[in-house]
LUMFILO-536454 format. One line per field, with one value per residue: x, y, z of N, C-alpha, C, CB in turn; residue number from 1. Coordinates in nm, 2 decimals. Last residue first. Glycine has a CB too. Layout:
% LUMFILO-536454
n.c1: X, ... $
n.c2: Y, ... $
n.c3: Z, ... $
ca.c1: X, ... $
ca.c2: Y, ... $
ca.c3: Z, ... $
c.c1: X, ... $
c.c2: Y, ... $
c.c3: Z, ... $
cb.c1: X, ... $
cb.c2: Y, ... $
cb.c3: Z, ... $
seq: NUM, ... $
***
This chain:
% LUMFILO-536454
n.c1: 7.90, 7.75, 7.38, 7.12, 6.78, 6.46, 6.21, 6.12, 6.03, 5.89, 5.95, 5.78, 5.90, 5.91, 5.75, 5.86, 6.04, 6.37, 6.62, 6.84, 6.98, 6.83, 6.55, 6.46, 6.22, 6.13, 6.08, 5.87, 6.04, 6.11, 6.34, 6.55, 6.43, 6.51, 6.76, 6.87, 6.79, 6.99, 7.19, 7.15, 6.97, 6.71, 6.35, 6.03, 5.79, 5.45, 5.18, 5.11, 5.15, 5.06, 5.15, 5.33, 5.57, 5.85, 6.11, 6.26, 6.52, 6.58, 6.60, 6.34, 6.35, 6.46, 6.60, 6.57, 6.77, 6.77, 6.73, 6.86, 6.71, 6.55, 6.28, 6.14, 5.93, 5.86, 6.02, 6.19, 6.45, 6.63, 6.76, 6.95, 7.09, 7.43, 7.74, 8.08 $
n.c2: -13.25, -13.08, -13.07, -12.98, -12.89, -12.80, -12.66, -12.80, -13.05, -13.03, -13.27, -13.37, -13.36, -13.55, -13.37, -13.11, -12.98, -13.19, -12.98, -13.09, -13.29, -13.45, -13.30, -13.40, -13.52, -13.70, -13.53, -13.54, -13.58, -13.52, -13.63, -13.55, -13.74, -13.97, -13.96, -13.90, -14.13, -14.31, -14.18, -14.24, -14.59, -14.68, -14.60, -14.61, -14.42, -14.39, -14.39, -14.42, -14.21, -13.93, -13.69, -13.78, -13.88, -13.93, -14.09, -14.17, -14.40, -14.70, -14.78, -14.85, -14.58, -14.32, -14.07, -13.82, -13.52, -13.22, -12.88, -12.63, -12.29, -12.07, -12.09, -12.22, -12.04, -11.94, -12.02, -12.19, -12.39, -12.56, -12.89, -13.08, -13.43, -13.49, -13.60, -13.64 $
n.c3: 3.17, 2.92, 2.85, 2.66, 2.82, 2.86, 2.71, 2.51, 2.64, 2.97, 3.26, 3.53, 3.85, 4.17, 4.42, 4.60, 4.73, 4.86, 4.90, 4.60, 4.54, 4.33, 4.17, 3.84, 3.59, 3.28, 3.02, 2.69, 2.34, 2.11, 2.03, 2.19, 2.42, 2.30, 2.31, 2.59, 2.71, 2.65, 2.72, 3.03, 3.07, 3.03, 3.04, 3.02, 2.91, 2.99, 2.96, 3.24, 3.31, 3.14, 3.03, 2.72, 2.61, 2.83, 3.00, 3.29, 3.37, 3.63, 3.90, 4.05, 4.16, 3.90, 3.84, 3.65, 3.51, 3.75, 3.77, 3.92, 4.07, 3.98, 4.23, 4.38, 4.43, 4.08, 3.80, 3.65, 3.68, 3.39, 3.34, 3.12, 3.06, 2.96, 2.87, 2.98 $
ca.c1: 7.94, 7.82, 7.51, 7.20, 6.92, 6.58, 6.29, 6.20, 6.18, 5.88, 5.97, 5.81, 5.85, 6.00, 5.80, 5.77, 5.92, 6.19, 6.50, 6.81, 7.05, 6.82, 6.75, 6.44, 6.34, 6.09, 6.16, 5.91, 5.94, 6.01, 6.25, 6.57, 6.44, 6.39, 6.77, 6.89, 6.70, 6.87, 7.22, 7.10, 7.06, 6.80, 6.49, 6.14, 5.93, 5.62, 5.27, 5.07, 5.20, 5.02, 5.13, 5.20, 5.47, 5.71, 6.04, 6.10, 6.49, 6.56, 6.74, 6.45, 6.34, 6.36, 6.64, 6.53, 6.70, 6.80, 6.68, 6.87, 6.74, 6.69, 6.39, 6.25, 6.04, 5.81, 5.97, 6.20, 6.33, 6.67, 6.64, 6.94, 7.02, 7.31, 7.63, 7.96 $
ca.c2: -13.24, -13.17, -13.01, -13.07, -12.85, -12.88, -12.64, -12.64, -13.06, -13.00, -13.13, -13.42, -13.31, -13.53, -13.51, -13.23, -12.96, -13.13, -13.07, -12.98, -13.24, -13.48, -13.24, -13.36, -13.45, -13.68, -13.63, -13.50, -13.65, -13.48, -13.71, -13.51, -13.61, -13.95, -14.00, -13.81, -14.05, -14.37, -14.14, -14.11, -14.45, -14.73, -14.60, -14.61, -14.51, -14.38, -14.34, -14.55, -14.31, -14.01, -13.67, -13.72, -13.84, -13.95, -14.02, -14.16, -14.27, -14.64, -14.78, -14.91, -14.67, -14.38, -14.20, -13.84, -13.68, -13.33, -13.03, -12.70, -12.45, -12.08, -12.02, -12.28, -12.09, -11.96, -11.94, -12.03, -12.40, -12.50, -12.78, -12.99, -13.33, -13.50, -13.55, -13.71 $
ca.c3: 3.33, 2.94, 2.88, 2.66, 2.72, 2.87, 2.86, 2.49, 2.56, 2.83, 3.17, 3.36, 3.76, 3.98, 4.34, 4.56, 4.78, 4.76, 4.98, 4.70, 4.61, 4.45, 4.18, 4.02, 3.63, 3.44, 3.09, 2.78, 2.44, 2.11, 1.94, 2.09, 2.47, 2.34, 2.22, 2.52, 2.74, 2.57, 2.62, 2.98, 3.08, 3.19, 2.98, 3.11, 2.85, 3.04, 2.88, 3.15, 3.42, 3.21, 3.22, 2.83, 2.53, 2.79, 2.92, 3.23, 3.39, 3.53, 3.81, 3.95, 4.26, 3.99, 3.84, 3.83, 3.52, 3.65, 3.76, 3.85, 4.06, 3.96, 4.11, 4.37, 4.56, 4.22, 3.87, 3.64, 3.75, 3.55, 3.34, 3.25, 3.02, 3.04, 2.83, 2.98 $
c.c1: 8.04, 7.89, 7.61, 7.32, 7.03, 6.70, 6.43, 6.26, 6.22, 6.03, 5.93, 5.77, 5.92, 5.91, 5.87, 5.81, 5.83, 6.10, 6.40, 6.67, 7.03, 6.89, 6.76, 6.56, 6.34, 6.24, 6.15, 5.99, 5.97, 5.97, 6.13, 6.43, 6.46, 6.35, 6.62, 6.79, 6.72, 6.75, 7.11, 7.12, 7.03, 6.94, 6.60, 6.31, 6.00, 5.68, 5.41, 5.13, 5.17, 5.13, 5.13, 5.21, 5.35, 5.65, 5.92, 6.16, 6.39, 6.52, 6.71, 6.51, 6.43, 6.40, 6.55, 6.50, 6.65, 6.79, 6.77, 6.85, 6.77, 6.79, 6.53, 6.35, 6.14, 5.94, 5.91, 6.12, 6.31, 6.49, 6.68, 6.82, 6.98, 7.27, 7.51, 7.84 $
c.c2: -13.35, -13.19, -13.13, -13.03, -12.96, -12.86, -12.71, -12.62, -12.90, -13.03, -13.13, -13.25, -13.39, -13.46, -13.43, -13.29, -12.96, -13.03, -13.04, -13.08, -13.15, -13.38, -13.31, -13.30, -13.44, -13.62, -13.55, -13.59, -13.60, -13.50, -13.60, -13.61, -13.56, -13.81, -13.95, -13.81, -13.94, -14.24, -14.18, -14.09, -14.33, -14.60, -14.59, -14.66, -14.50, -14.45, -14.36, -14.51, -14.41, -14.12, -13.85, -13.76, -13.73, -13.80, -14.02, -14.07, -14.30, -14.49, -14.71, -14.87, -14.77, -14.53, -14.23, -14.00, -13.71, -13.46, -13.13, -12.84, -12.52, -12.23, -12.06, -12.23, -12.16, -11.99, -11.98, -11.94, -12.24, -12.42, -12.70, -12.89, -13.26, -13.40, -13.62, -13.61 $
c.c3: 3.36, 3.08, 2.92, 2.72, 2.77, 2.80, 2.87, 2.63, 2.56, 2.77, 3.02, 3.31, 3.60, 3.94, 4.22, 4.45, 4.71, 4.85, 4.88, 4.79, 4.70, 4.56, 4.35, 4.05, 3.74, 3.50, 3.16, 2.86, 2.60, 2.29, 2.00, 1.98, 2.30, 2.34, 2.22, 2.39, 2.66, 2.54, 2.61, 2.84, 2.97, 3.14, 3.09, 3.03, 2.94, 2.96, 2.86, 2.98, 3.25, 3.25, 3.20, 2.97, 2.65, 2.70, 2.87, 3.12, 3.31, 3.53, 3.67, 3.87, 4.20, 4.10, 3.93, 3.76, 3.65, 3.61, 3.69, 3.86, 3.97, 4.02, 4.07, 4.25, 4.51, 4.32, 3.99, 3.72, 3.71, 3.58, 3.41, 3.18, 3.18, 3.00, 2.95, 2.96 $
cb.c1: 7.80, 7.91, 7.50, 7.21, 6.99, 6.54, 6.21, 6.08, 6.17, 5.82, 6.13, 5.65, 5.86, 6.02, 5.65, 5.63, 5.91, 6.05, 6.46, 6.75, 7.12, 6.87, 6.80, 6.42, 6.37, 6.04, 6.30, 5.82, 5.96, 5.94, 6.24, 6.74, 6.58, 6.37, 6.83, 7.04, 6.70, 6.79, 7.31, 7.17, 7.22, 6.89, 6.51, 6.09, 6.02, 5.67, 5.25, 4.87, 5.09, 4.92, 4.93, 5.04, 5.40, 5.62, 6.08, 5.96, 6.59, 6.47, 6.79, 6.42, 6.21, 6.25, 6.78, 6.35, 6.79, 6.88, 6.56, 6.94, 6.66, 6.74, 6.43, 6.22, 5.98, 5.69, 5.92, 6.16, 6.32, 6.85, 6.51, 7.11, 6.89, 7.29, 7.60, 7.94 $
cb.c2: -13.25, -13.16, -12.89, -13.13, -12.65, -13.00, -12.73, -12.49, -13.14, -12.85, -13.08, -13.58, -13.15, -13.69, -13.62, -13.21, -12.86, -13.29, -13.04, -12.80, -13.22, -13.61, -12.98, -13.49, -13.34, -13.86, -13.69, -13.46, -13.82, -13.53, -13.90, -13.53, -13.58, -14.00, -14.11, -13.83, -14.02, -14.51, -14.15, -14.01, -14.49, -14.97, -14.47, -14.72, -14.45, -14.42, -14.25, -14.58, -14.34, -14.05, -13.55, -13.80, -14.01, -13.98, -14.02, -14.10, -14.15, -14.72, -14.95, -14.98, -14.72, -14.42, -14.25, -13.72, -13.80, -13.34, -13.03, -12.67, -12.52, -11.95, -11.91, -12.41, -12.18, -12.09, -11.89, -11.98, -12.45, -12.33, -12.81, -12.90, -13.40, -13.52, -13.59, -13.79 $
cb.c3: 3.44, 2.84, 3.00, 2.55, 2.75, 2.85, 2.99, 2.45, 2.36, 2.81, 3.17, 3.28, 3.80, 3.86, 4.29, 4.55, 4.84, 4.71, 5.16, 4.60, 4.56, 4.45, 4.17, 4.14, 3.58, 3.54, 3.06, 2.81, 2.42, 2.00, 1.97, 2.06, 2.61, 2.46, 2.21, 2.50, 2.87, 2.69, 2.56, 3.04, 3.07, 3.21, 2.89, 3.23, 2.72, 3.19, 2.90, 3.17, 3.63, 3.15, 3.31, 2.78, 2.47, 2.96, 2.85, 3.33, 3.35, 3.48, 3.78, 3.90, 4.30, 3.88, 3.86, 3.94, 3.48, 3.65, 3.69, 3.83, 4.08, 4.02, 4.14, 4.37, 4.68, 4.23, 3.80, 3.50, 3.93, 3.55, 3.38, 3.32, 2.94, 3.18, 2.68, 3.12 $
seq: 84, 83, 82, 81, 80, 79, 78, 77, 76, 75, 74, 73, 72, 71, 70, 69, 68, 67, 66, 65, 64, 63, 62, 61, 60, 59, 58, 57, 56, 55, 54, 53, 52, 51, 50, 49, 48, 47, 46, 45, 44, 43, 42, 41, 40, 39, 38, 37, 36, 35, 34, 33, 32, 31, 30, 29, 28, 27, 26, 25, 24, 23, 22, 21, 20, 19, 18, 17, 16, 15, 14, 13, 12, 11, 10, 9, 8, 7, 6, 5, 4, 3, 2, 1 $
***
């Protein structure tokens, strides 16, 4: 299965790895810009792949570690396609 991964380069959470951040409803973000009123919400990862290879940033997190704050929206040169 393909997904997309960030890994964090600098400050307290070095070397972390992000990944999509499935929201409340079931859906992942892509986006053009910071803004909320920008968002493509897309319900799985190949939709997000498709976005993500068009240019468009995606909201990321890593539920696994404790935040120490919300999803970040990654740039595309950040992200890379891996298989898990």
């Amino acid at each position: 299965m393909l997904t997309l991964r960030s890994t964090v380069a600098r400050g307290k959470d070095k070397g972390i790895h992000l990944w999509p951040h499935r929201h409340d409803d079931g859906q992942y973000v892509a986006s053009p810009t910071k803004f909320e009123s920008d968002y493509i919400r897309v319900p799985t990862i190949d939709g997000l792949i498709v976005h993500y290879r068009q240019g468009l940033k995606i909201r990321m997190s890593n539920p696994n570690e404790r935040p120490r704050s919300g999803p970040s929206l990654i740039d595309p040169q950040n992200l890379e396609i891996v298989d898990v």
